[in-house]
N, CA, C and O atoms as a CHARMM CRD file, in Angstrom:
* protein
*
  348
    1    1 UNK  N      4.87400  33.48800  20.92200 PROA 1      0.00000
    2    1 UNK  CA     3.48900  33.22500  20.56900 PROA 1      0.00000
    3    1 UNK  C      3.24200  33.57400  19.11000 PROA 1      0.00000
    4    1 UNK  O      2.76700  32.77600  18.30100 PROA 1      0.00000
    5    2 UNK  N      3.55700  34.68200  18.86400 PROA 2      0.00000
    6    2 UNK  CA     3.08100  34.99500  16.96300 PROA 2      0.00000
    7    2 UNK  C      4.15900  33.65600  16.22200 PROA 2      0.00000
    8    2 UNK  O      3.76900  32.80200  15.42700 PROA 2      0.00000
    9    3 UNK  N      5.10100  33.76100  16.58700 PROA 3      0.00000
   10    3 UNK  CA     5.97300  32.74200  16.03300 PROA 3      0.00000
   11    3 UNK  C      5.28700  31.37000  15.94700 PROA 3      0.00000
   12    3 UNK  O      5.38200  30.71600  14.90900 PROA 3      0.00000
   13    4 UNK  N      4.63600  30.93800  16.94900 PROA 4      0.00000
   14    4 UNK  CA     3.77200  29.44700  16.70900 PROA 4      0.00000
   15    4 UNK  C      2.25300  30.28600  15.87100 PROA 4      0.00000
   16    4 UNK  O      2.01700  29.61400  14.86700 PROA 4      0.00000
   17    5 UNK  N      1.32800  31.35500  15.96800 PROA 5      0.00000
   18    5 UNK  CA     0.36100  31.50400  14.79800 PROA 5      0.00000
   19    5 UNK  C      1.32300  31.75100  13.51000 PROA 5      0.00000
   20    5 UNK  O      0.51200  31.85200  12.59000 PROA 5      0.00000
   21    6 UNK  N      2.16500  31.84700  13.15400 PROA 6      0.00000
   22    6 UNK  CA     3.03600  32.04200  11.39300 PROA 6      0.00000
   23    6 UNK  C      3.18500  30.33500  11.25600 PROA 6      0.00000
   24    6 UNK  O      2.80500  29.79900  10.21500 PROA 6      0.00000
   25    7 UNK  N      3.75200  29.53100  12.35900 PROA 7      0.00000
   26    7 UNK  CA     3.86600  28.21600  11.57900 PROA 7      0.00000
   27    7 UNK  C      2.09500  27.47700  11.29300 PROA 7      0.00000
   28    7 UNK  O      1.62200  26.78900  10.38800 PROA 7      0.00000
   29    8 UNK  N      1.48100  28.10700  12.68900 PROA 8      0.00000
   30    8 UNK  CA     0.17800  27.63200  12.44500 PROA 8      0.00000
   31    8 UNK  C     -0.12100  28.01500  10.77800 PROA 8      0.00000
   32    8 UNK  O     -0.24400  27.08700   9.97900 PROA 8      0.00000
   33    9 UNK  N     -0.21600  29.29500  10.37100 PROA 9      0.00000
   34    9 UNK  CA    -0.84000  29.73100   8.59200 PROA 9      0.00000
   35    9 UNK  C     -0.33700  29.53400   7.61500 PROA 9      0.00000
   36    9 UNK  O     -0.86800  29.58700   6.50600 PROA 9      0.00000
   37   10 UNK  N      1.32700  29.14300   7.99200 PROA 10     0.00000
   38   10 UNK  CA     2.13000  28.35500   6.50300 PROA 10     0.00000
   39   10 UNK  C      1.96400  26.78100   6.78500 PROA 10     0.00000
   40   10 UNK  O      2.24600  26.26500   5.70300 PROA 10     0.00000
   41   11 UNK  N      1.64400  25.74500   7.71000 PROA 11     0.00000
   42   11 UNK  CA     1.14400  24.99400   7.40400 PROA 11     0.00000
   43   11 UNK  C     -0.26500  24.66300   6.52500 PROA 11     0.00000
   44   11 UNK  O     -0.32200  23.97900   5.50400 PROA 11     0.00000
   45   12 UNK  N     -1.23600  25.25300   7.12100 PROA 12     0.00000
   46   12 UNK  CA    -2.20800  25.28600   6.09400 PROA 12     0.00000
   47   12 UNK  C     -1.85300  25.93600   4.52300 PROA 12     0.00000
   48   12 UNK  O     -2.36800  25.44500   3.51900 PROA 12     0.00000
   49   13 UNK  N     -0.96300  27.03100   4.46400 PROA 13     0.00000
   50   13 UNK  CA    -0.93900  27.39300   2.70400 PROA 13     0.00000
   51   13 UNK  C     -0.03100  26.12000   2.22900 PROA 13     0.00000
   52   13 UNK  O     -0.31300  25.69200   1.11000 PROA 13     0.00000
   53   14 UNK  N      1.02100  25.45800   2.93200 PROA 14     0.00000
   54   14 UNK  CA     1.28400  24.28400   2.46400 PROA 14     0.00000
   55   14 UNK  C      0.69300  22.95400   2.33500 PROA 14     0.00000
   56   14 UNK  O      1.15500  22.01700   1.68300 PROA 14     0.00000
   57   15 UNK  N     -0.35400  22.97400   3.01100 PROA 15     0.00000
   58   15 UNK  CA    -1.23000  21.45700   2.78800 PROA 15     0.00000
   59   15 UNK  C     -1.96100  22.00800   1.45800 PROA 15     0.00000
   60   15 UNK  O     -2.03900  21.19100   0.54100 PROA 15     0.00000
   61   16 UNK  N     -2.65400  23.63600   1.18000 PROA 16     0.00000
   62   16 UNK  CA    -3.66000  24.01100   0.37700 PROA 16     0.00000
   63   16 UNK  C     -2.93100  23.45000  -0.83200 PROA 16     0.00000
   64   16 UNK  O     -3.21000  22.51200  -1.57900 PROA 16     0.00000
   65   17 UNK  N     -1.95900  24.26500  -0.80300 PROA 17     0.00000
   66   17 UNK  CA    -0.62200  24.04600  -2.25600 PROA 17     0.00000
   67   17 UNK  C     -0.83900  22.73200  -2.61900 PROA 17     0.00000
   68   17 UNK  O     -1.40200  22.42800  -3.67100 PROA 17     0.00000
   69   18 UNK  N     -0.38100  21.84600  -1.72200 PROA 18     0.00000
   70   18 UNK  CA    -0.22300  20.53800  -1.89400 PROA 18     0.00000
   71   18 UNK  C     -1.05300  19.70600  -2.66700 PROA 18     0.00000
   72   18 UNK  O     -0.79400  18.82300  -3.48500 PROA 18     0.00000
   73   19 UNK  N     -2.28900  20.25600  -2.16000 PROA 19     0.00000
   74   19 UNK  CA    -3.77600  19.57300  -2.50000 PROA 19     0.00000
   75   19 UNK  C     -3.88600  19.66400  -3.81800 PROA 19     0.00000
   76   19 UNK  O     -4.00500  18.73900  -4.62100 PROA 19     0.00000
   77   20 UNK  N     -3.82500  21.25300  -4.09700 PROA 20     0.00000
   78   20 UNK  CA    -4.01300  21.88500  -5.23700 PROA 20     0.00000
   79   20 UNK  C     -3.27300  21.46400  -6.80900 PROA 20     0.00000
   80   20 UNK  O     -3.79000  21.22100  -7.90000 PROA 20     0.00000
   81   21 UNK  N     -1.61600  21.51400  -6.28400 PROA 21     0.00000
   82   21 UNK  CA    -0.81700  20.83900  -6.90400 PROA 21     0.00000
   83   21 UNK  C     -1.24900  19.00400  -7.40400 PROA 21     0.00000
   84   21 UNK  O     -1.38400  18.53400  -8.53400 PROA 21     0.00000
   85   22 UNK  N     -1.34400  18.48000  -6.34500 PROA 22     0.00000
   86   22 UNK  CA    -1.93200  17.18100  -6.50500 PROA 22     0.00000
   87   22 UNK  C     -3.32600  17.08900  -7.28800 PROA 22     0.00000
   88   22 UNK  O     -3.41900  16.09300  -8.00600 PROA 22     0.00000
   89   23 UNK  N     -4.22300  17.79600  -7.27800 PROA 23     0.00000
   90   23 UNK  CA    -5.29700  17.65700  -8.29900 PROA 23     0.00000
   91   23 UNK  C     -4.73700  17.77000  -9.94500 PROA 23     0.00000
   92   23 UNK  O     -4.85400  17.11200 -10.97900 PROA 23     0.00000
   93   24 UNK  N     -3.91100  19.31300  -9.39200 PROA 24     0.00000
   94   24 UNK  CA    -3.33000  19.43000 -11.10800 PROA 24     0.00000
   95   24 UNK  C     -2.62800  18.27900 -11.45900 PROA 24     0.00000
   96   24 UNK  O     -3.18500  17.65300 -12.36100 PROA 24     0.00000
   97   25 UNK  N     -1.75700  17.86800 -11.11400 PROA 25     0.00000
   98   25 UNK  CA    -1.17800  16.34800 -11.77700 PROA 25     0.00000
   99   25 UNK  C     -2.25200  15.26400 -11.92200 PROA 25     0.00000
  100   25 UNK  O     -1.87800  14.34300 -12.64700 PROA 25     0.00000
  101   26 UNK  N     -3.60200  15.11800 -11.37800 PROA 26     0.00000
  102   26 UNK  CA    -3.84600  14.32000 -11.83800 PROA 26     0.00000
  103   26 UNK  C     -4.78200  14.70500 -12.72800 PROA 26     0.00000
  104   26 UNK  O     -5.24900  13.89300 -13.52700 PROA 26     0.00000
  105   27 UNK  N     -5.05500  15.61500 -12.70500 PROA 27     0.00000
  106   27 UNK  CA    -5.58900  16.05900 -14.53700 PROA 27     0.00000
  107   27 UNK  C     -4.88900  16.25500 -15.60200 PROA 27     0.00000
  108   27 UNK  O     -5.45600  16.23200 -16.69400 PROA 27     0.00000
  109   28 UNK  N     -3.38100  16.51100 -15.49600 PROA 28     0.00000
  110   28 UNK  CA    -2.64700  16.35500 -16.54900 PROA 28     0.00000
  111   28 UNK  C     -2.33900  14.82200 -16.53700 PROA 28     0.00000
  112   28 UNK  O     -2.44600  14.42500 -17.69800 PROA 28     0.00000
  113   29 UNK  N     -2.01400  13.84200 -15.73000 PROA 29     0.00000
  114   29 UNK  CA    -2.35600  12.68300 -15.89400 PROA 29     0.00000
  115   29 UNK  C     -3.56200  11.84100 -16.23500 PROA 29     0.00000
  116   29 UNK  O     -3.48700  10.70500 -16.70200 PROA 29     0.00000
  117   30 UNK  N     -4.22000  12.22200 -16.07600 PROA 30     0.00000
  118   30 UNK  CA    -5.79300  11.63800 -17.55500 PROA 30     0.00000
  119   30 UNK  C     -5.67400  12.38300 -18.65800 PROA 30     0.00000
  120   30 UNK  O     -5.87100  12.08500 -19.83600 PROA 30     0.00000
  121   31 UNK  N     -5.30900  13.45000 -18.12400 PROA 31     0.00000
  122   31 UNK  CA    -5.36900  14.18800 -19.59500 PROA 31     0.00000
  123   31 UNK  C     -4.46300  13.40400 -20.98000 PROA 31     0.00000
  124   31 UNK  O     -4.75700  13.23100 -22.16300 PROA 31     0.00000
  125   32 UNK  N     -3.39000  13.09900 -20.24200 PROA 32     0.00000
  126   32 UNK  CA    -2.12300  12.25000 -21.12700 PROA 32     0.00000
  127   32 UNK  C     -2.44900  10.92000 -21.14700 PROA 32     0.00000
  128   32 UNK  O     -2.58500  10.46000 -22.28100 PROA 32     0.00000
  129   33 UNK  N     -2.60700  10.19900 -20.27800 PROA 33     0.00000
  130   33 UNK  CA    -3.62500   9.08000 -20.02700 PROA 33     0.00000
  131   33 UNK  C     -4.45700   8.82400 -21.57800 PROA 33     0.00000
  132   33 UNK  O     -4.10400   7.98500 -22.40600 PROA 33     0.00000
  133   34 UNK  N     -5.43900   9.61200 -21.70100 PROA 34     0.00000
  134   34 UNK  CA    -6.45100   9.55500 -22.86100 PROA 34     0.00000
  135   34 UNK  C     -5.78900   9.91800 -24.01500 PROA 34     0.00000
  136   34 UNK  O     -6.16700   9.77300 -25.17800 PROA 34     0.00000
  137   35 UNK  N     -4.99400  10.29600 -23.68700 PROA 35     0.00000
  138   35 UNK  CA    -4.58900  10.87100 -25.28100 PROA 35     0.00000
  139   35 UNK  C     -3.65200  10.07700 -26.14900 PROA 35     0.00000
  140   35 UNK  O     -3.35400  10.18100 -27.33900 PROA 35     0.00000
  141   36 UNK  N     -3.21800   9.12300 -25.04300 PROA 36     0.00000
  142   36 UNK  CA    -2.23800   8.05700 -25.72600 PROA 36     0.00000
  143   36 UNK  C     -2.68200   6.47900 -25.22100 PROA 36     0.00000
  144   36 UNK  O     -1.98800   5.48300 -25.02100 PROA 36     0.00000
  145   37 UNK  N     -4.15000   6.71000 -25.10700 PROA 37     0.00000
  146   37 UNK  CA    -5.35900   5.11100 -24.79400 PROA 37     0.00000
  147   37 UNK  C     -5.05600   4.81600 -26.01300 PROA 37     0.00000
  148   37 UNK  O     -4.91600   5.55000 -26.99100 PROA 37     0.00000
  149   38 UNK  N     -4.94000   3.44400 -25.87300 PROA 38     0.00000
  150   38 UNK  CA    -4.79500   2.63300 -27.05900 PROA 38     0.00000
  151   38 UNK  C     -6.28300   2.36400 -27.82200 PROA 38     0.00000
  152   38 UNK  O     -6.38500   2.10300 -29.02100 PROA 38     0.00000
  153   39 UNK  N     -7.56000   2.49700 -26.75800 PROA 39     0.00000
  154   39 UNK  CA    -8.70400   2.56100 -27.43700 PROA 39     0.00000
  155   39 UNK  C     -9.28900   3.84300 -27.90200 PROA 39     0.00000
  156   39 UNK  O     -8.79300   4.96800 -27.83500 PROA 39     0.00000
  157   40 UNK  N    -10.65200   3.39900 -28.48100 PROA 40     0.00000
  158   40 UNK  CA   -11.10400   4.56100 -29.16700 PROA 40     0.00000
  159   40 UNK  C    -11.92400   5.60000 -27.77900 PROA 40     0.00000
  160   40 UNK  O    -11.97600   5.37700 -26.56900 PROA 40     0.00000
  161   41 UNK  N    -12.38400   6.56100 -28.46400 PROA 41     0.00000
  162   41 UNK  CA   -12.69800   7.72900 -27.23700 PROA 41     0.00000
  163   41 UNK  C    -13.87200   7.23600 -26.59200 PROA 41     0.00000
  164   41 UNK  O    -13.92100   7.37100 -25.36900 PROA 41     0.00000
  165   42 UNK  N    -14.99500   6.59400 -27.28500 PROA 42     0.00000
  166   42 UNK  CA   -16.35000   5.93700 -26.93800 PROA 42     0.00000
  167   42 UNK  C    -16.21300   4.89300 -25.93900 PROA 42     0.00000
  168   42 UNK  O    -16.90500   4.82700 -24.92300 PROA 42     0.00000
  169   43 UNK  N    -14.80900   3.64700 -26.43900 PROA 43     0.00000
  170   43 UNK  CA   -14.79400   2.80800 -25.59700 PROA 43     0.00000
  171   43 UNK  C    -14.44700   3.24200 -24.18200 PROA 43     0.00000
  172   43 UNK  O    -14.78400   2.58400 -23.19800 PROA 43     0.00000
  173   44 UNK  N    -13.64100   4.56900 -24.11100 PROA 44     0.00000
  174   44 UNK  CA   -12.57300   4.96300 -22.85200 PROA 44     0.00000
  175   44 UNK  C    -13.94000   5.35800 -22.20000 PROA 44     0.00000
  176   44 UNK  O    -14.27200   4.80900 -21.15000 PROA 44     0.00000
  177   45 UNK  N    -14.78200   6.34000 -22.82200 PROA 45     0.00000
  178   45 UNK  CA   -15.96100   6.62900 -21.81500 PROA 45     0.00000
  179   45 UNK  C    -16.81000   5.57600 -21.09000 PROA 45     0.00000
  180   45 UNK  O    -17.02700   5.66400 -19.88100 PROA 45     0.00000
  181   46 UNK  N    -17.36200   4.41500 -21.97400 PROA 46     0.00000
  182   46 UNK  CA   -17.92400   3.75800 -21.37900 PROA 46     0.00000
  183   46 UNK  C    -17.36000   3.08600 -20.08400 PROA 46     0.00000
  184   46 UNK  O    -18.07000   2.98000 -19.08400 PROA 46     0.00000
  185   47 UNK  N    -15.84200   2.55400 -20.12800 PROA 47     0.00000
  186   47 UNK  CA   -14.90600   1.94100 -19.12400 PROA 47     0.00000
  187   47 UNK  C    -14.89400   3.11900 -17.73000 PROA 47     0.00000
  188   47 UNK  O    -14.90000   2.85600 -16.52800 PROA 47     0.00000
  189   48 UNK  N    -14.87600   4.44900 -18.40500 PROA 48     0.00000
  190   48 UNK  CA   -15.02700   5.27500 -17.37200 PROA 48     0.00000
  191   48 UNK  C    -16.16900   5.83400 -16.82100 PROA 48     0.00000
  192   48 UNK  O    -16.20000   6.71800 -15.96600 PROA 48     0.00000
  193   49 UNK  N    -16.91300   5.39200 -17.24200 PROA 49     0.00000
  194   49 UNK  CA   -18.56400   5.44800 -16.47700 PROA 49     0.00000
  195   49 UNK  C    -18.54000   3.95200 -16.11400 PROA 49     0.00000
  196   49 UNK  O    -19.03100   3.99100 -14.98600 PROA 49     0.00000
  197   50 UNK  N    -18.38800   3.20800 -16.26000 PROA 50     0.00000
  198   50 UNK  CA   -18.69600   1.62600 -15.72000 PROA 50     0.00000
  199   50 UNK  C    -17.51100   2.18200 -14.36600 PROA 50     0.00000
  200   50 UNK  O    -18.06900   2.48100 -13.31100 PROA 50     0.00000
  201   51 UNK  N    -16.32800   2.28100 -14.39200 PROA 51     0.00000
  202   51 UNK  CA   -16.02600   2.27500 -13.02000 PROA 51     0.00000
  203   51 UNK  C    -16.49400   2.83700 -11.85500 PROA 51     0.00000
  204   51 UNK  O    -16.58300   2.37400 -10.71800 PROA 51     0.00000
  205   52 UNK  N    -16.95200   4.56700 -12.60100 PROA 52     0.00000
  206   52 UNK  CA   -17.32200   4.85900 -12.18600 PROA 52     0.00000
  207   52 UNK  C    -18.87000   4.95400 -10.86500 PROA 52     0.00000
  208   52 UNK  O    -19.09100   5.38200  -9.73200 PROA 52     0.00000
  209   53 UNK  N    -19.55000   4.27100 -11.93600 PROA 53     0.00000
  210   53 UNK  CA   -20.92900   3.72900 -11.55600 PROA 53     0.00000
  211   53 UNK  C    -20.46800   2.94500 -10.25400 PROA 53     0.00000
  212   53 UNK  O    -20.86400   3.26500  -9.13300 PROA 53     0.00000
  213   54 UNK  N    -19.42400   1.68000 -10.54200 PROA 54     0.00000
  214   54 UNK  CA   -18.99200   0.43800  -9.54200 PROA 54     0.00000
  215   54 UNK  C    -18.35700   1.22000  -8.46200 PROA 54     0.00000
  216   54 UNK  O    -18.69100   0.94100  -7.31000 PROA 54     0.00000
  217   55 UNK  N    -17.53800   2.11000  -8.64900 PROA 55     0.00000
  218   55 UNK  CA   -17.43700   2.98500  -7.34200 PROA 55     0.00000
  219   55 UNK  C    -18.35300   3.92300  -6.25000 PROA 55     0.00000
  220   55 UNK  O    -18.32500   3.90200  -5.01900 PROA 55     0.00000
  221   56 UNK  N    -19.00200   4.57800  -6.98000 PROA 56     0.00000
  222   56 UNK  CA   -20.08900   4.91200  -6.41800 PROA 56     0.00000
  223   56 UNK  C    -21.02300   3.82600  -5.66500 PROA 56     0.00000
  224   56 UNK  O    -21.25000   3.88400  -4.45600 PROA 56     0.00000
  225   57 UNK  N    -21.57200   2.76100  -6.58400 PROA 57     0.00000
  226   57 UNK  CA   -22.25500   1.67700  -6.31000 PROA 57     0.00000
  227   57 UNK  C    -21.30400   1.23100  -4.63300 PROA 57     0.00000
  228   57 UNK  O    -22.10900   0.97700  -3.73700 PROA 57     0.00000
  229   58 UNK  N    -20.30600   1.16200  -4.33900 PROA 58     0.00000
  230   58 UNK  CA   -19.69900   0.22400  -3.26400 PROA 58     0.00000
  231   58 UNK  C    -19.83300   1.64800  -2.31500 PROA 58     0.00000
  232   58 UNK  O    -20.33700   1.66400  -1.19200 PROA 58     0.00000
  233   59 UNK  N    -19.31100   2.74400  -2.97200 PROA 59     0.00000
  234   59 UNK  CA   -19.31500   3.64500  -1.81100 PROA 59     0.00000
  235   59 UNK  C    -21.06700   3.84700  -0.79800 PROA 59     0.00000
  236   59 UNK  O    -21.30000   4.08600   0.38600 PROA 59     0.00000
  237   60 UNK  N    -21.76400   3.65600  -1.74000 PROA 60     0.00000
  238   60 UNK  CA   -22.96900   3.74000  -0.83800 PROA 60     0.00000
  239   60 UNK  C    -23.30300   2.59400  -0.14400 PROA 60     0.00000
  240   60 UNK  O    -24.00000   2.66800   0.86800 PROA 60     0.00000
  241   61 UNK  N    -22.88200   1.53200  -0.57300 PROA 61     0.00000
  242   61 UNK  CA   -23.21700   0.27700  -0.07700 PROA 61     0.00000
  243   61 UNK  C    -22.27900   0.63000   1.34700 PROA 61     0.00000
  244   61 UNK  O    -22.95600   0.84500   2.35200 PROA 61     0.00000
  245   62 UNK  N    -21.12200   0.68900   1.46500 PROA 62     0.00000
  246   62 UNK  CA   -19.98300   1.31500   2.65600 PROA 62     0.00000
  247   62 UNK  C    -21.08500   2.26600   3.01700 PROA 62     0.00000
  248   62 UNK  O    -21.69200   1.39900   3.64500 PROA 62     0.00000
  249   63 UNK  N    -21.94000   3.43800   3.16400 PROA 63     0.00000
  250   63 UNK  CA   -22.31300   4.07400   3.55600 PROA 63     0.00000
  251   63 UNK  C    -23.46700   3.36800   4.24900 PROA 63     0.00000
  252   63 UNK  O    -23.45600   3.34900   5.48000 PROA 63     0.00000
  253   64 UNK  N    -24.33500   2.86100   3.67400 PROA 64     0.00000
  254   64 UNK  CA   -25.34200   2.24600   3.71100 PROA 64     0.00000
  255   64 UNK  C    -25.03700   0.95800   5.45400 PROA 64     0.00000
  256   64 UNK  O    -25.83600   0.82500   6.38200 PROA 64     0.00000
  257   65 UNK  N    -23.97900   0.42200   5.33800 PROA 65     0.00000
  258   65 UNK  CA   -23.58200  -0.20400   6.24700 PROA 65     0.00000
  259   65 UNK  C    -23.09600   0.24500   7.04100 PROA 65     0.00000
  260   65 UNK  O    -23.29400  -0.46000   8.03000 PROA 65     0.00000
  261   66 UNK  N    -22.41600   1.20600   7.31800 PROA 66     0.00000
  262   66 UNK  CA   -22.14200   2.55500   8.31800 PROA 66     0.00000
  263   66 UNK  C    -23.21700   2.90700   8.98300 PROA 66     0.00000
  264   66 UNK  O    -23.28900   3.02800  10.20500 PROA 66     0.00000
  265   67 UNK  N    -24.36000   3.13700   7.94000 PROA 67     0.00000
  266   67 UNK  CA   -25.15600   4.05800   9.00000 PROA 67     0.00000
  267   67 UNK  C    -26.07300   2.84100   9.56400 PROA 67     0.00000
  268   67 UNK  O    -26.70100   3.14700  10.57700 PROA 67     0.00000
  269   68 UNK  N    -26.28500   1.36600   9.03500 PROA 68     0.00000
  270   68 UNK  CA   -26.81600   0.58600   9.82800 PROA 68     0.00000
  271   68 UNK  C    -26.09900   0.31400  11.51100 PROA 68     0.00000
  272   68 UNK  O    -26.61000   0.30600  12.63100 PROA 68     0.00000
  273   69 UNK  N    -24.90200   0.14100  11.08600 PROA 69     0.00000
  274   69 UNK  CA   -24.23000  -0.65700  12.45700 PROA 69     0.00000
  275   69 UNK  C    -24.22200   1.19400  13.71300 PROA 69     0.00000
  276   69 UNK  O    -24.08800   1.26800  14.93400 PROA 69     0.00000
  277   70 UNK  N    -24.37100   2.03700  12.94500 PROA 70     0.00000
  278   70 UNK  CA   -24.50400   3.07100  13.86300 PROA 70     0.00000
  279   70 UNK  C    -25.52900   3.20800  14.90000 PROA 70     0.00000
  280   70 UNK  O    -25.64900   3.35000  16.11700 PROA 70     0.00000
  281   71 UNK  N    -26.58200   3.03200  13.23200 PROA 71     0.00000
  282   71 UNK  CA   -28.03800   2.59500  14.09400 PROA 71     0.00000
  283   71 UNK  C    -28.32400   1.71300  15.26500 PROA 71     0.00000
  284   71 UNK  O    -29.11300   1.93400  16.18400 PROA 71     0.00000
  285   72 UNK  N    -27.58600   0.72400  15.08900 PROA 72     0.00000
  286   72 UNK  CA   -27.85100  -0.52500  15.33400 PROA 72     0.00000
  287   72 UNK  C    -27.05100   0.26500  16.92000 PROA 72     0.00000
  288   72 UNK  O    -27.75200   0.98800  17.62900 PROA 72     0.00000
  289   73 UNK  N    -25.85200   0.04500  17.21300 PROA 73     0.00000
  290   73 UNK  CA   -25.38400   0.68700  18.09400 PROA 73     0.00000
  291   73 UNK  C    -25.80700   1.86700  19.34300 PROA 73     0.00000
  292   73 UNK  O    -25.35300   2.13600  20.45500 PROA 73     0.00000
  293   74 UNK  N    -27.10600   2.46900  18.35400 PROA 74     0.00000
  294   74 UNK  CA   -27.47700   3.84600  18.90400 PROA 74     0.00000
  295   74 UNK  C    -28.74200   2.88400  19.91500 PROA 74     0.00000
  296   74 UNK  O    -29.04300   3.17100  21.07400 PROA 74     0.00000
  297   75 UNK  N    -29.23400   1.90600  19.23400 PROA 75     0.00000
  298   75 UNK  CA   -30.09200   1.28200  20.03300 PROA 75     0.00000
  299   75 UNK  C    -29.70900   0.68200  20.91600 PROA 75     0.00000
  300   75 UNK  O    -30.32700   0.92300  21.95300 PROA 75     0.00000
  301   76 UNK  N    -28.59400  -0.33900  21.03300 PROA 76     0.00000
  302   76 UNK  CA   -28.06000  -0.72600  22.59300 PROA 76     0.00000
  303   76 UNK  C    -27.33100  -0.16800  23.20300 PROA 76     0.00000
  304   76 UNK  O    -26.86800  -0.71400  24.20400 PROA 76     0.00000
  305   77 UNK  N    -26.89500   1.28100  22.80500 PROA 77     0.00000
  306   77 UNK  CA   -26.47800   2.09300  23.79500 PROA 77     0.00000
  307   77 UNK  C    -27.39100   2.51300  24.21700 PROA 77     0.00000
  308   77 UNK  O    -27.10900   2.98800  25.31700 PROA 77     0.00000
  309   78 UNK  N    -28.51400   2.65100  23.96700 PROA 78     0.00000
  310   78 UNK  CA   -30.10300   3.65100  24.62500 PROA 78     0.00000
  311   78 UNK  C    -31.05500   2.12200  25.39400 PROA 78     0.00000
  312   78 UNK  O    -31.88400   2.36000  26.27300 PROA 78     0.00000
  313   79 UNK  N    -30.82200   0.76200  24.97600 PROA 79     0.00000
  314   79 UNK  CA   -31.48700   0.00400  25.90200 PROA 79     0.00000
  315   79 UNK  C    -30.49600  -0.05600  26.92400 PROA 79     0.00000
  316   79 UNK  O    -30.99300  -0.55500  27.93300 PROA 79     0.00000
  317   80 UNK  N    -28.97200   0.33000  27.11900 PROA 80     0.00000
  318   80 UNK  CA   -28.11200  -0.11600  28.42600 PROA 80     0.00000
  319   80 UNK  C    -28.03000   1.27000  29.56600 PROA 80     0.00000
  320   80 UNK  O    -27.74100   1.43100  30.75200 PROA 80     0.00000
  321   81 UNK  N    -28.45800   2.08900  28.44300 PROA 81     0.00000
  322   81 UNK  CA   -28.83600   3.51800  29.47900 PROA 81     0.00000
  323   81 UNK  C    -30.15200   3.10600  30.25800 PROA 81     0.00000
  324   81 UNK  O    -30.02200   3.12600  31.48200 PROA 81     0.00000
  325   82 UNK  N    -31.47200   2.71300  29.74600 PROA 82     0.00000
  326   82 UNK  CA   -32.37600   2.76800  30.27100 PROA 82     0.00000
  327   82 UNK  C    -32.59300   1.06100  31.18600 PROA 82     0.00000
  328   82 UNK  O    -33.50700   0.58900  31.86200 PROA 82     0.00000
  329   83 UNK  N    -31.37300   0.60600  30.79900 PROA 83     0.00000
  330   83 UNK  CA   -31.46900  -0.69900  32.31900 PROA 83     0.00000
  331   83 UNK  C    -30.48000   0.08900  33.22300 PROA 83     0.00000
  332   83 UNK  O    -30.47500  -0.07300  34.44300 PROA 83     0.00000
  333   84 UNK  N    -29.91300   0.67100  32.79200 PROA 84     0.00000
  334   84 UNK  CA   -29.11700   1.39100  33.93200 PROA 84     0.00000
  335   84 UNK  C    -29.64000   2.24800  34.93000 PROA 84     0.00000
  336   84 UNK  O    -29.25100   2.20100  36.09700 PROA 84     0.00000
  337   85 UNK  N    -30.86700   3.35400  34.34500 PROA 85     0.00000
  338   85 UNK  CA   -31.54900   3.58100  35.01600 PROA 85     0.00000
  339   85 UNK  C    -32.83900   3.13700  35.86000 PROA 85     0.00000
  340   85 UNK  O    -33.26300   3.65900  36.89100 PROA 85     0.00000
  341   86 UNK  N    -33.33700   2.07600  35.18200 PROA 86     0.00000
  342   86 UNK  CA   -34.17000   1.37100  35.96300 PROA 86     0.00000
  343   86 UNK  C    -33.30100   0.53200  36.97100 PROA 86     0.00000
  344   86 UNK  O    -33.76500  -0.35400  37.68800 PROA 86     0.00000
  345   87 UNK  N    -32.16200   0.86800  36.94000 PROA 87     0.00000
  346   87 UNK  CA   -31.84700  -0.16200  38.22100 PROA 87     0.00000
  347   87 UNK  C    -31.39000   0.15100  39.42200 PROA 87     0.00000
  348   87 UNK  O    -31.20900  -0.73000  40.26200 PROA 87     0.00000
């Protein structure tokens, strides 16, 4: 039993690591990224707020449609409960 809680707590410090590690590379990868852009620093920002914006922009739209068809769902699961009970 302790033997399966030790693999249980070095899995998690190895996913944490992982994560952690993986963020750092990708900040030293923009970091190097920008520093050897062939454009100027103004243009790189604007390109990186325009994606940015367009990502955000779709992610809510994805959200936005999520929580409709949920909605939408929550209502004919609650009209098939209440023919179920009227019947």
């Amino acid at each position: 039993m302790q033997d399966k809680n030790r693999f249980d707590r070095n899995e998690g410090e190895t996913s944490s690591g992982f994560l952690l590690w993986g963020i750092a590379g990708l900040g030293a990868g923009l970091a190097i990224g920008l520093l050897i852009a062939p454009d100027k620093g103004q243009k790189i920002r604007q390109n990186l707020k325009k994606s940015i914006e367009d990502g955000l922009d779709h992610l809510l739209e994805s959200v936005e449609n999520s929580l409709e068809k949920a909605y939408e769902q929550a209502v004919e699961d609650e009209k098939a409960k209440e023919d179920t009970a009227s019947s």
